[in-house]
C-alpha positions, 0 to 999 in steps of 0.5 A, a space after each residue: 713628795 713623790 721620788 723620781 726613779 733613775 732613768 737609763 736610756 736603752 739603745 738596742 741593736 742587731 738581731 733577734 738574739 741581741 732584743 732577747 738580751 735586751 729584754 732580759 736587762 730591761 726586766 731585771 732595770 724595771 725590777 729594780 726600780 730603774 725607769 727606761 727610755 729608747 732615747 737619750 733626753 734626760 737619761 741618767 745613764 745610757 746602755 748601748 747593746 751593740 752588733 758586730 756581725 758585719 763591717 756594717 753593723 760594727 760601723 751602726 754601732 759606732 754611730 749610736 756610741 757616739 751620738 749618746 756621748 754627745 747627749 750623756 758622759 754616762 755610756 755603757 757599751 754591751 753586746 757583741 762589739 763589747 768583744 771586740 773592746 778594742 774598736 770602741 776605745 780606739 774611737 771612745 775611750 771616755 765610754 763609762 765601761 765596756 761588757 760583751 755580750 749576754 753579760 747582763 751581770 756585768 751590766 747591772 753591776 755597772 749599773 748600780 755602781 753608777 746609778 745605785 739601785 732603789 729597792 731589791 729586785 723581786 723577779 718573780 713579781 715582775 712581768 717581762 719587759 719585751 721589745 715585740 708587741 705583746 702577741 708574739 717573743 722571740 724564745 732564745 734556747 741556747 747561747 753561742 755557737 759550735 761551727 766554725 764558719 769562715 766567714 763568722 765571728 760569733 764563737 769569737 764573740 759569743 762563745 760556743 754552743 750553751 743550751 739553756 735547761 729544757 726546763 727553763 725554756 719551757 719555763 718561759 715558755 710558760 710564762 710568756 704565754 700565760 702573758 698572752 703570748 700567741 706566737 714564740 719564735 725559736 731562735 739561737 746562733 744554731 736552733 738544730 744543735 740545741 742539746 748537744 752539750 746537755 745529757 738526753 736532750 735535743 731539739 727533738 724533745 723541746 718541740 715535742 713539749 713546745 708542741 703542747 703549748 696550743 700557740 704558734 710555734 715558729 723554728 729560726 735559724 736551723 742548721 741542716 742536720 740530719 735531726 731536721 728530719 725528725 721535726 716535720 712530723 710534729 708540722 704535719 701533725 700542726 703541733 707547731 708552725 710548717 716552716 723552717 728557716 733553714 741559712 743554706 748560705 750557698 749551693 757550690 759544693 766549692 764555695 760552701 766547703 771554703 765557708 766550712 758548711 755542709 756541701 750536699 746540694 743533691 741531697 738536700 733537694 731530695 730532703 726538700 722534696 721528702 718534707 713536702 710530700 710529708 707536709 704540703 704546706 711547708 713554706 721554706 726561707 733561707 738565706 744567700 751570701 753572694 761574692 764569698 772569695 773566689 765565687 766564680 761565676 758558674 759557682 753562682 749559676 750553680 747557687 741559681 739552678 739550686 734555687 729554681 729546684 728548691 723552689 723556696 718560698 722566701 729568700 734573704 741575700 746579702 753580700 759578703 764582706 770582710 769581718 774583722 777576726 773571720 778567717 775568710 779574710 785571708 782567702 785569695 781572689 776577693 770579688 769587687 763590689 761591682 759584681 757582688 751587687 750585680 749577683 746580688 740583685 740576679 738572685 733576688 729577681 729570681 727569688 721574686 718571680 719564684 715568690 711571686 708564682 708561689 704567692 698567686 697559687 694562694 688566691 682563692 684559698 682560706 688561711 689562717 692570719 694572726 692580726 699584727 696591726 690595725 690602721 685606719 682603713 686596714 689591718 696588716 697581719 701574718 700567714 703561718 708562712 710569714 715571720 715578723 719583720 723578715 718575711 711578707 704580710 697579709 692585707 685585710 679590710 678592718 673587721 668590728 672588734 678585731 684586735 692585735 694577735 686575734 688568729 681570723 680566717 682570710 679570703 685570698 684575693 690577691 697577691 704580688 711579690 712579697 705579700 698577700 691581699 684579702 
C-alpha cells in the first residue's frame, strides 16, 4: 500500500527577497519528503511567509492568517510579521507558533514537531524548489540592512546587514544555472553594500564573477554609493544586464534628509549622465515615495524637475504611510491622503510621457528578448531593460518552436507607455 506524505499548505507573500525565503523552506519540505500545495483543501498543516513593510501589507497578511484558521488549526506564521508577534496574537492567539523572518530553522523544527518528518533530507539530491518559471531566480546576496531609513522597519524586522560567502553565492549561482537558469535577478535590502561586513570583499568582485557566468545578470535594489560607479564598466562591456535599479526615494534635499538618504540631486544628474555617455543602452528604474511628512509642494516640484533631468526609463511611486515602529511617525505636518493621491497620479503621467517618448525612440531597432510566455496567438517576452513583474513586456507574434527562456532577436514595430510590440 502506497503511504501518502504529509502535505503543508504555502502561502507565500510580499517581496522578491520574502519568495527566495520561501523557495529555500520549500526545497528543504520537499527534502524531506514533505508534499506542498499553494492552497489550503487537505493541508496537514499551513505555513504563512508574511510582510510588514507597509500598513498595507501587514493588513494582506493578516487577511491570509486568518482565512487559513477558518480552513486549518494548524497555521505557522513566518516572515517579516513574525517580528512584530504581537499584532498576530492580539488578533490570533490559537496560530500553532510564530517565527520571524529567514528563520527557516525554526520553521522546520516547528515542522517536524507537528508533522514529523519522513526520511533524512539529502539536500545536495535535491533541485531547488522555485516559485519563478524555471528561466529566471531571483539570487539573495545578503540578509537585513545597515541604513536607518526613517520611514523603514527592515533593520527592526530583518536585522542589519549579513552578506552571504562569495563562495556560496556563486555556488548557487552555479547551481541554478546548470538548472537552466537564464537570468539571475540580484537582490538584497541593499544589493551596493554587499561586502562590508566581509574581509576583501565587495559587490565589485561578485559582479566580476557573475559576469563569467554567460547569462543575464540583472542588479536590484542599488543604493547609490560611490561603488555603483565601478559596475557600469562590466554593463558596457555586457558582461551583465546595462540596467540598475536604483530606489532614490526623492530629490528634495529636504525631504531626503528627514528620510536619512543621501541628499545630492545635483550630483547624481551628473553620475546619471557619466553612465550613459559610458553605456548608451543603460535603462534606469527607480522608485518615488510621495506625501513623506512635511513634503511641500514646491518639495514636490523639485522631485519633478529631477525627474524630466534624469529622464529615467522606469519609475515606480507609492505614498507614504505610517508604519508601525518607523521613526517618521513621529514628524510633524503629516500630509491628507487627498494630496498624496493627487502627487501621486502627477508623477506617474509624467513618468508615462518620459516612457512613452523613451519606448517610441525604440521602434525600428533590433533588441534582444527572452521569451516569457507563449499563448494562443502571441508570446510575451522581456527586453534586457525590463525586469519580471515590475517593469514592461515586449509582444510578439508566435514562432515554430520557440519556447519560455529562448533569447530571439525582435523587430520594433511599436510601442505605448509601458510596453513594446514586434
Amino acid at each position: 500500500m502506497t503511504k501518502i506524505n504529509p502535505t503543508i499548505g504555502f502561502i507565500s507573500l510580499g517581496c522578491a527577497k520574502a519568495l527566495v525565503d520561501s523557495e529555500l523552506i520549500l526545497t528543504q519540505l520537499h527534502a524531506e519528503g514533505y508534499d506542498t500545495t499553494s492552497s489550503y483543501e487537505n493541508a496537514n498543516l499551513i505555513i504563512i511567509n508574511t510582510c510588514a513593510f507597509i500598513n498595507d501589507a501587514i493588513d494582506e497578511s493578516l487577511e491570509a492568517i486568518g482565512e487559513a484558521l477558518q480552513q486549518n488549526e494548524k497555521v505557522i506564521v513566518t516572515g517579516c510579521l513574525g517580528a512584530k508577534k504581537e499584532i498576530i496574537l492580539e488578533k490570533f492567539p490559537d496560530v500553532l507558533a510564530i517565527t520571524g523572518p529567514a528563520d527557516y530553522p525554526s520553521v522546520m523544527q516547528i515542522v517536524h514537531q507537528y508533522l514529523p518528518k519522513k526520511h533524512d533530507a539529502k539536500l545536495d539530491l535535491i533541485s531547488p524548489i522555485k516559485l519563478t518559471p524555471k528561466h529566471y531566480a531571483y539570487l539573495k546576496i545578503a540578509e537585513g540592512c545597515h541604513n536607518h531609513c526613517t520611514f523603514c522597519i527592515i533593520p527592526d524586522l530583518r536585522g542589519t546587514l549579513i552578506s552571504r560567502p562569495l563562495s556560496d553565492v556563486l555556488t548557487e549561482a552555479k547551481h541554478l544555472v546548470q538548472s537552466g537558469v537564464k537570468e539571475l535577478l540580484i537582490i538584497a535590502q541593499d544589493t551596493s553594500a554587499y561586502g562590508i561586513d566581509l574581509d576583501d570583499i565587495n559587490i565589485k568582485k561578485l559582479v566580476h564573477e557573475l559576469g563569467q557566468l554567460s547569462i543575464w545578470i540583472r542588479l536590484h535594489y542599488l543604493y547609490p554609493y560611490a561603488n555603483l560607479d565601478d559596475l557600469i564598466p562590466y554593463m558596457q562591456d555586457h558582461k551583465i544586464l546595462p540596467y540598475i535599479d536604483m530606489p532614490l526615494q526623492h530629490a528634495s534635499p529636504k525631504i531626503l534628509k528627514a528620510m536619512k538618504r543621501p541628499a545630492n540631486t545635483e550630483n547624481m544628474i551628473k553620475r546619471i549622465s557619466a553612465w550613459r555617455k559610458l553605456c548608451p543602452d543603460l535603462t534606469l528604474r527607480t522608485t518615488f515615495m510621495v506625501g513623506f511628512p512635511g513634503e511641500t509642494e514646491e518639495d514636490f516640484e523639485t522631485l519633478l524637475d529631477f525627474m524630466e533631468a534624469a529622464q529615467f526609463d522606469r519609475v515606480g511611486c507609492f505614498k507614504y504611510s505610517n508604519v508601525d515602529g518607523a521613526r517618521a511617525n513621529n514628524l510633524p505636518h503629516q500630509l491628507s491622503e487627498e494630496i498624496k493621491e493627487d502627487r501621486l497620479q502627477r508623477l506617474m503621467r509624467l513618468q508615462e510621457t518620459i516612457s512613452t517618448n523613451k519606448l517610441k525612440e525604440k521602434i525600428g531597432q533590433s533588441i534582444a528578448v527572452m521569451i516569457d510566455e507563449i499563448t494562443d496567438d502571441q508570446m510575451v517576452g522581456r527586453s534586457q531593460g525590463d525586469s519580471p513583474d515590475v517593469d514592461g513586456n515586449v509582444f510578439m507574434k508566435k514562432i515554430a518552436g520557440a519556447k519560455p527562456g529562448d533569447i530571439i532577436q525582435v523587430n520594433i514595430i511599436g510601442s505605448d507607455e509601458h510596453d513594446l510590440f514586434g
